[in-house]
C-alpha positions in Angstrom: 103.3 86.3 83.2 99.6 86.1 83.9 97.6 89.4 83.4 94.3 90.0 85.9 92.1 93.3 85.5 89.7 94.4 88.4 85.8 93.3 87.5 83.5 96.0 86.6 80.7 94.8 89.1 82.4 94.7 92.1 83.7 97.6 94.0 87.7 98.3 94.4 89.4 97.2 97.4 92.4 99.3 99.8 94.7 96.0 99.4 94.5 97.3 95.1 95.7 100.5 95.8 97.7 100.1 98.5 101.1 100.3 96.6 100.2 103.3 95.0 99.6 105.0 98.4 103.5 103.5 99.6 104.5 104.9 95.8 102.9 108.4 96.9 104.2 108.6 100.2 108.0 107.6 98.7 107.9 110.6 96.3 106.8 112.8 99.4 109.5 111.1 101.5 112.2 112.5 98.6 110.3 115.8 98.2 109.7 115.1 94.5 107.7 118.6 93.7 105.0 116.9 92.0 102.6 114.7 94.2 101.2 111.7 93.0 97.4 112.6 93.8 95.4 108.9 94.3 91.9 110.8 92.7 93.7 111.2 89.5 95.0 107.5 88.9 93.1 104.6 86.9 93.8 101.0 88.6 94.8 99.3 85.1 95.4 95.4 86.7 97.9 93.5 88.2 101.1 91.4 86.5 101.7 88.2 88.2 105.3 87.0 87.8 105.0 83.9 89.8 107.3 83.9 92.2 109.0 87.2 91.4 105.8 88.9 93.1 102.9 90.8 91.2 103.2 94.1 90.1 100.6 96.7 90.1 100.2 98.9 87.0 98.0 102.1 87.6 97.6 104.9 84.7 97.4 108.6 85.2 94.1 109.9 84.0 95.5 113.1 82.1 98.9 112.3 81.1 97.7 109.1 80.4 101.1 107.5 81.8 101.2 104.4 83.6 103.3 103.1 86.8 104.4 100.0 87.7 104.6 99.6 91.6 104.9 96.2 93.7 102.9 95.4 97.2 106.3 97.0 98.7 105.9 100.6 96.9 109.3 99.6 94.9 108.6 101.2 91.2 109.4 100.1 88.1 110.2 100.9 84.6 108.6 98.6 81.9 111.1 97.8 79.3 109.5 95.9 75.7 111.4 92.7 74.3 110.1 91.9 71.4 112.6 89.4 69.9 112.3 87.2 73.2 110.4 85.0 75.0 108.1 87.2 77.1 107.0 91.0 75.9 109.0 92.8 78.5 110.2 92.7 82.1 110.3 95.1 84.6 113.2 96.6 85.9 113.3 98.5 89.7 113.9 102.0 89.3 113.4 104.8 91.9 109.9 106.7 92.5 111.2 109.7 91.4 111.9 108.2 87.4 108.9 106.5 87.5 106.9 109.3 88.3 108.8 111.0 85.3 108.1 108.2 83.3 104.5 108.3 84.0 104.7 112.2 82.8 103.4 114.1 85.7 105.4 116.8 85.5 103.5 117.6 82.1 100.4 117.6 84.1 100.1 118.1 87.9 101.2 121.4 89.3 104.1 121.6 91.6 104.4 121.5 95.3 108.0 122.8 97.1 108.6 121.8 100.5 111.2 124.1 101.0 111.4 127.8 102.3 112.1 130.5 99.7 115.9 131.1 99.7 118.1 133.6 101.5 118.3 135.9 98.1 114.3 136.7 98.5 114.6 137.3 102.0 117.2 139.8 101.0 114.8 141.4 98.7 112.2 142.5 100.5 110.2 139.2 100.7 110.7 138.3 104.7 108.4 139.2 107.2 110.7 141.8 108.6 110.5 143.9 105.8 106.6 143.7 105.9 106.5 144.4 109.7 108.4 147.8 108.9 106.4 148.7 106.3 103.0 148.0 108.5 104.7 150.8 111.2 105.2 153.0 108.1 103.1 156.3 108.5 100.6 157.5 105.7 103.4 158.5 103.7 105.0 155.3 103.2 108.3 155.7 105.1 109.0 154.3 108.6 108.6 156.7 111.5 112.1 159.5 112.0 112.6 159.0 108.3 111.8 160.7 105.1 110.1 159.3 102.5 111.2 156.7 99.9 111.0 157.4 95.8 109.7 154.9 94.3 108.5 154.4 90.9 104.9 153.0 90.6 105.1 148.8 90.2 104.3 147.2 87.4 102.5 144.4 87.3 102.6 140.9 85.0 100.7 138.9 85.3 100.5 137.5 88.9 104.3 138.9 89.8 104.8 142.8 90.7 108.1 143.9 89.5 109.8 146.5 91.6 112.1 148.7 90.0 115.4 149.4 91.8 115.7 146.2 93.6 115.1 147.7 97.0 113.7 146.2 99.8 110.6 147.4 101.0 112.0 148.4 104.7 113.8 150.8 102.6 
């Protein structure tokens, strides 16, 4: 295994971080919640394996984990040998664990692709229940019925607890 580092006096090229841009569109492809943003990653080098194919190895600049990814976007987990021949080899493993591996959960704040589940729609939180409240008159109840009696919310933080677990179309 040979071991190449980009030079310091010479700009980056796309072709370098190309794999890290498949590797980031893979976790978005599997809806892993958090992205791999390409502003927060270090380009580390590049571990040629002859004719295994290179492997790049990039390293998050807060968690300070680093990923293994080839020209394909395949990732890989880096496993130490120190009783043999060579100091490691690389095993395939999917985006998703290398991501883990490289600790951005610890650090980068999650994204969810999907819609908030039945059970908050059933709470209050879909748009019909905020359409009847906007037709509500000054009092707070819909027009043709009496009011509702409610306690005050509280709030924590950036949630406001409801008591009673209504709805808010009453």
């Amino acid at each position: 295994m040979d071991l190449w580092y980009p030079p310091n006096d010479q700009p980056h090229l796309l072709e370098w971080w190309r794999p890290l841009l498949l590797a980031s569109r893979a976790a978005r492809v599997e809806r892993f919640p958090w992205p791999l943003h390409i502003d927060e990653v270090q380009l580390v080098g590049r571990v040629d394996r002859g004719s295994r194919g290179a492997i790049w190895v990039y390293r998050h600049s807060e968690s300070r984990g680093e990923i293994y990814i080839d020209a394909t976007g395949q990732t890989y987990k880096y496993t130490r040998t120190p009783n043999a021949k060579s100091h490691g080899r690389f095993n395939a493993c999917p985006v998703r664990d290398a991501l883990w591996r490289a600790a951005l959960p610890t650090v980068v704040e999650p994204i969810w692709y999907d819609d908030p589940s039945p059970a908050l729609a059933n709470r209050g939180w879909a748009d019909e229940a905020y359409d009847a409240h906007d037709e509500a008159d000054g009092d707070g109840a819909a027009p043709g019925t009496e009011p509702r009696r409610t306690s005050a919310p509280r709030r924590r933080g950036h949630l406001t607890v409801l008591d009673g677990g209504r709805s808010l179309a009453g």
